[in-house]
N, C-alpha and C positions, 0 to 999 in steps of 0.2 A: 648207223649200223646197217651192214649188208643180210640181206634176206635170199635165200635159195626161192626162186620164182620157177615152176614148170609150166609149159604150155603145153595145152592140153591137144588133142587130133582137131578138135572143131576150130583152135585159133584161140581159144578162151588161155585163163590163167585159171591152174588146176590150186581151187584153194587148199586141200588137206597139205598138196603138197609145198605150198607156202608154211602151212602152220609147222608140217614137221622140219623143214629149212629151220626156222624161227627159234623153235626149241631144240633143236640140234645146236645151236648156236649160242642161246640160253645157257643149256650145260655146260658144255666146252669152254668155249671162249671167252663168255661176256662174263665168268662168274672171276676167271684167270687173270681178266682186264682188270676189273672191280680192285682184286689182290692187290697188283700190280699199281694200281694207282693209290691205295690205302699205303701201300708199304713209301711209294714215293714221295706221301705228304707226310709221313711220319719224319723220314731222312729230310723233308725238306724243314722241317720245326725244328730237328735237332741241328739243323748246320745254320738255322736262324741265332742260335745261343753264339755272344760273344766270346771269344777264348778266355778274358778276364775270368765270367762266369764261368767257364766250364773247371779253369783254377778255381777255384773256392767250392765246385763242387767236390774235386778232385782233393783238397787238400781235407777234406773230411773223411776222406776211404782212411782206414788203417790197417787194410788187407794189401803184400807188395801185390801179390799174384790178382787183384782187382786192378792194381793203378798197369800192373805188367798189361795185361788184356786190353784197358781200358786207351793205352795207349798205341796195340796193335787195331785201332779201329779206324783210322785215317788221320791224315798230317795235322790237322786241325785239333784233334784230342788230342796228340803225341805231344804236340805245344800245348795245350794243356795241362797233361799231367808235369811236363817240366814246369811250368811257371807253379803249380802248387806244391813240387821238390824245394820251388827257390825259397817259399815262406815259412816254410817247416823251419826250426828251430832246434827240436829235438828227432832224433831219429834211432830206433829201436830195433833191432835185426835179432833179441834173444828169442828163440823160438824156431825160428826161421832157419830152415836146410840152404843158407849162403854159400855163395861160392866167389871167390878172391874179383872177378870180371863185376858179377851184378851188384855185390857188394859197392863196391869204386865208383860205378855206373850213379848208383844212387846219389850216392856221398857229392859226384863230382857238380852233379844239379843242383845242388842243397844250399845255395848260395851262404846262406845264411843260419850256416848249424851252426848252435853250440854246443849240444850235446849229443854226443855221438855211442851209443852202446852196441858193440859186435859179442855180448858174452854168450858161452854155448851154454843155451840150456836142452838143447834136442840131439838124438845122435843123427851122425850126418852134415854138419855144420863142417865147413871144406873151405876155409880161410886159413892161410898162409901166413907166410913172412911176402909172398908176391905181391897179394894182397891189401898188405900193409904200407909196402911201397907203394901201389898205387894209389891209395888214399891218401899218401904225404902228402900226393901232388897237388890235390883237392883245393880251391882257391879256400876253402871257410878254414881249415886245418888248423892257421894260426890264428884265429878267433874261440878257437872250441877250448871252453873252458871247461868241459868234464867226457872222457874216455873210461870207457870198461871193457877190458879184453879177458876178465875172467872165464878161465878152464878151458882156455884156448892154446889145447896144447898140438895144434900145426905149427904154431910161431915161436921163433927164437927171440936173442940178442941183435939177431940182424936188423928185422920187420921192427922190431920193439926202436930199437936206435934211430933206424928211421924216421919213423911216424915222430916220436916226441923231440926230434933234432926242432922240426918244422913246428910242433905247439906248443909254441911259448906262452900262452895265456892260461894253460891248464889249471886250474885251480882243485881235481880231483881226479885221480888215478887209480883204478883197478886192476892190475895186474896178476894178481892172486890165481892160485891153479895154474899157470905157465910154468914151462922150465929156464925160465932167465936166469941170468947168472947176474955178479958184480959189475958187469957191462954194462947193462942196462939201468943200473943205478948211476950209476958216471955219469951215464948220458943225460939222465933225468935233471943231477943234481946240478949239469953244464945247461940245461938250456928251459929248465920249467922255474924260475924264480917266485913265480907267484905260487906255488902248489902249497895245497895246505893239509891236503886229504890221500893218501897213498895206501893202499889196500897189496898185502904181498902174503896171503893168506897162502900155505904149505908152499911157498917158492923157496924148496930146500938146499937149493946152488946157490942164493945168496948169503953172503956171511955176516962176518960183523964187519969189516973191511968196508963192503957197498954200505950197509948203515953209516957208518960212521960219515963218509961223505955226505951221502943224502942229508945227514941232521946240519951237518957244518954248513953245506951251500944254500940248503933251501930255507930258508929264515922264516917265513911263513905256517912252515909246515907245521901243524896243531895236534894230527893225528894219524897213526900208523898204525896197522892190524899187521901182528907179527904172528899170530895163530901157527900153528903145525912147523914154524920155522926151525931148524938146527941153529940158533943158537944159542948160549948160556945167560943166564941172570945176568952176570956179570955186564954184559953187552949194554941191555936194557939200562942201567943202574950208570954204564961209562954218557949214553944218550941222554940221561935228564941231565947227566951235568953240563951235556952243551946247551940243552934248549929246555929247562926248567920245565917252563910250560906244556911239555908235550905230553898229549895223551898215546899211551901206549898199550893195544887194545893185546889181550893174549889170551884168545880162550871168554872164558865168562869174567875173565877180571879186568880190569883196566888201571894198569901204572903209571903212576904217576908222584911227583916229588912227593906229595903227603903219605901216597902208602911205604915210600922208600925205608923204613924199618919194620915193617910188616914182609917183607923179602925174606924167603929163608936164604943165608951167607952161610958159606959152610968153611 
């Protein structure tokens, strides 16, 4: 460390004016140093963590706007926080002011989702049918065996047909609060074989037409929420005689073969 040295008239070294050098130097600089080497060995312990580790720290956040952040801190986190996307399983967006890009963004990391929920529960949620396509593309898609797009009313038949062309493994469906129509029952009934759970709560553009496919094609299928739907008993009552077993959720009651004379027939 440099010191301010004066020489005095005689030839001497003038000590006050050493001591004030000293502590002028004290204040300023050496305290600046100090910082500056404290903050260095901090950044040097944290870029000591191996990425594996910094995944499994990361795969603990359940905040996006943590792992968003967490991944604008250098290439080393950003690899990071992907590799704890890739082990997530289930992934949860209700809540959350999404939007169709960071949505997808996530999904597309997520190697290994199976279950994927985009439902609105906040105002502000700005997912599309664009969205929706971009999530088709997503490698885990056709692994994901349960989707909730409940009160997601930015999306059609379009987004909807999309996305479930691609997840054939689905085993549960939420749909309910959209405005799909009989389209997107086609679609479901052409390419989800395994579904057993379909939720279509007040989606009043579907009729008994898309029912009656969905019950024919999808053999599996156990249980249906028909709540707020348009349309008649009758419907319900043509559905257990395809598939017996189904339960048919409507309101606080649930239908099914054994209450079938408890039906009021008019």
């Amino acid at each position: 460390m440099g010191v301010s040295l004066r020489v005095s008239k005689s030839g001497g070294i003038s000590k006050s004016s050493y001591y004030f050098g000293n502590e002028r130097r004290s204040n300023k600089e050496v305290v600046r140093e100090e910082r500056r080497m404290r903050n260095s060995n901090v950044e040097a312990e944290i870029d000591r963590l191996p990425v594996d580790l910094l995944a499994h720290i990361f795969f603990l956040f359940s905040s996006f706007t943590d792992l968003a952040q967490a991944s604008s801190v250098c290439r080393k986190w950003r690899e990071g926080v992907k590799q704890s996307l890739a082990r997530k399983e289930r992934l949860s967006f209700a809540g959350w002011k999404m939007d169709d890009d960071s949505t997808a963004r996530l999904v597309r990391y997520a190697y290994n989702l199976k279950e994927l929920d985009i439902s609105r529960s906040c105002w502000g949620c700005q997912i599309t049918d664009e969205g929706l396509f971009k999530i088709s593309l997503a490698k885990c898609v056709s692994n994901l065996t349960s989707i909730s797009l409940w009160g997601m009313t930015g999306i059609t038949d379009r987004g909807v047909i999309q996305l479930v062309s691609r997840a054939n493994s689905l085993h549960y469906l939420n749909i309910g609060g959209t405005f799909v129509t009989d389209e997107s029952l086609y679609a479901i009934a052409a390419s989800c074989p395994h579904l057993k759970t379909i939720g279509l709560w007040s989606c009043r553009q579907v009729t008994e037409s898309g029912l009656v496919v969905l019950v024919n094609n999808c053999h599996k299928l156990e249980s249906i929420n028909v709540f707020g739907m348009r349309v008649p008993v009758e419907c319900f009552i043509g559905l257990l005689a395809i598939s017996p077993a189904l339960q048919i959720k409507a309101g606080r009651v649930n239908l099914n073969v054994r209450r079938l004379p408890l039906l009021p027939i008019h």
